[in-house]
C-alpha positions in Angstrom: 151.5 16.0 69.7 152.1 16.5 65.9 152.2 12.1 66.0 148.4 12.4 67.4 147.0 14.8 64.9 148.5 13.2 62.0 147.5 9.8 63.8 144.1 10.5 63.4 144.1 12.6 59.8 145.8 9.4 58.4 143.1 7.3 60.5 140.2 9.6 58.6 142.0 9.4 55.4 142.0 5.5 55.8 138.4 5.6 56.8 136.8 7.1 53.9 139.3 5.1 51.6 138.0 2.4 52.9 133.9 3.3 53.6 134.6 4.2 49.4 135.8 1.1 48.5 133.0 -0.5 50.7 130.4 1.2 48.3 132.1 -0.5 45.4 132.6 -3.6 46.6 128.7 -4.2 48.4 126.5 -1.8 46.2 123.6 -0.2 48.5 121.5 1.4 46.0 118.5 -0.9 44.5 118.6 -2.3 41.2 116.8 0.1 38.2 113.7 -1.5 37.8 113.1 -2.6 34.2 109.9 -0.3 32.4 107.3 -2.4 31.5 104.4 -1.7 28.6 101.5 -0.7 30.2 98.8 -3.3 29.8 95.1 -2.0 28.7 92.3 -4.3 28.3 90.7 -4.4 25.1 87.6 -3.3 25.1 84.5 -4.1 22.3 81.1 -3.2 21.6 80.2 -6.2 23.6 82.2 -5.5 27.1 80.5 -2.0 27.2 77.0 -2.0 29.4 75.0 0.6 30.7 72.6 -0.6 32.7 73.6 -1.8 36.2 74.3 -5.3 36.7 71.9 -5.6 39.1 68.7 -3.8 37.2 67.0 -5.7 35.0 66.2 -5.4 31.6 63.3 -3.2 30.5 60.6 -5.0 28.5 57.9 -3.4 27.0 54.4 -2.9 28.4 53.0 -5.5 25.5 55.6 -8.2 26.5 55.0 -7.6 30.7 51.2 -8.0 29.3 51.9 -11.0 27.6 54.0 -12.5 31.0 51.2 -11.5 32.9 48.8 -13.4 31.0 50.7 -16.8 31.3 51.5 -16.6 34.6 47.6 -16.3 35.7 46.9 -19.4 33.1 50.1 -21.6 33.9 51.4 -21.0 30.5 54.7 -20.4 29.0 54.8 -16.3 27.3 55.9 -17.8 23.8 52.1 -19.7 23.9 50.6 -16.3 24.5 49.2 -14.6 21.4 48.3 -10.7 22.2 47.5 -8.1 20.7 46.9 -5.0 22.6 44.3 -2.4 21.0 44.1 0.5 23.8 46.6 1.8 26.1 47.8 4.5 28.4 50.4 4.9 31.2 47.9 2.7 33.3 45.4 0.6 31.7 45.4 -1.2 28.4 42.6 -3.3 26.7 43.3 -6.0 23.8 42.6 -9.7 22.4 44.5 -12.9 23.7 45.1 -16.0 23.1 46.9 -19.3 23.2 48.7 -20.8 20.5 46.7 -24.1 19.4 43.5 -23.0 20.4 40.8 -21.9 17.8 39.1 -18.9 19.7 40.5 -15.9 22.0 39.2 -13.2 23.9 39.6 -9.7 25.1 41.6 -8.6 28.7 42.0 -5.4 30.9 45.3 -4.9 32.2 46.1 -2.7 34.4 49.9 -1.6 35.5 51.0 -1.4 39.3 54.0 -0.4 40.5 55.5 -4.0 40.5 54.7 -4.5 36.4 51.4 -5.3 34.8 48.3 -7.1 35.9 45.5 -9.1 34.6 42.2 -7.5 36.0 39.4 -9.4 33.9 39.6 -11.2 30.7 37.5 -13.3 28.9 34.7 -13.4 26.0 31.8 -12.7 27.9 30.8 -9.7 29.8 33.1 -7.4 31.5 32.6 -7.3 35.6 32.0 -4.0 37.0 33.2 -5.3 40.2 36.3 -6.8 39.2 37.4 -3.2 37.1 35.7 -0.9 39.6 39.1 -0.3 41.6 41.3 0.1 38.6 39.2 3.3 37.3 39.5 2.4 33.2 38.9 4.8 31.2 35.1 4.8 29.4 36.8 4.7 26.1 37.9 1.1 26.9 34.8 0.1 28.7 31.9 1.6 27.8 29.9 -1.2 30.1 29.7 -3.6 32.2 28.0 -6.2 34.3 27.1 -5.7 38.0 27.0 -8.6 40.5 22.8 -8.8 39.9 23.8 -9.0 36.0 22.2 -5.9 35.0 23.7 -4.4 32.4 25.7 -0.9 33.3 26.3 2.1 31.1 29.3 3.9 32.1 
């Protein structure tokens, strides 16, 4: 019996001499991964927005005026001289015109909730029909024309 017990302490001893000199010879552990500098982008004045990419640009209400305007003549904004003389959050009254050409006249725009519109322009009479549904104020038309051609006092 003492032949079996020492039979299998010399067996255990063996064992873990050998599972130790296993771990030497066929390392289990992962290599130590090397650090690495943390890479930042450089960022400048001119990577730096604040609007959404996918909201437009404001322009000012002279410049949407001054689009509006070429679009209802077929002309390019740059060829649109303007100069706008009265104006509040929803109407605005001014002198236009087109680069090249000797004479000009006045317009009433009026701003919807897509951007401004050209109502009337001209440099004639003003057409009480045309501005009736746009409500200007009196200050920027003190009359107009009806469809008969009599002349209106507002």
């Amino acid at each position: 019996m003492f032949y079996k017990i020492g039979f299998f302490v010399l067996l255990g001893v063996a064992l873990f001499i050998a599972g130790s000199q296993a771990k030497t010879f066929f390392p289990t552990t992962s290599p130590t991964p090397t650090p690495t500098a943390a890479i930042t982008p450089e960022i400048s004045p001119e990577t730096i927005t604040t609007a959404s990419p996918t909201t437009p640009p404001a322009i000012n209400d002279t410049e949407s005026i001054r689009k509006a305007m070429a679009l209802k003549y077929g002309k390019q904004p740059s060829d649109v001289e303007l100069e706008v003389s009265q104006k509040t959050a929803m109407h605005a009254w001014g002198v236009t015109k087109f680069k090249g050409e000797m004479g000009g006249g006045w317009f009433l725009a009026y701003k919807e909730s897509g951007g401004w519109i050209i109502v009337d322009d001209g440099n004639g009479t003003i057409s009480c029909e045309k501005i009736a549904p746009y409500n200007f104020p009196v200050s920027m038309v003190e009359a107009c024309v009806d469809a008969n051609g009599k002349l209106i006092q507002r």
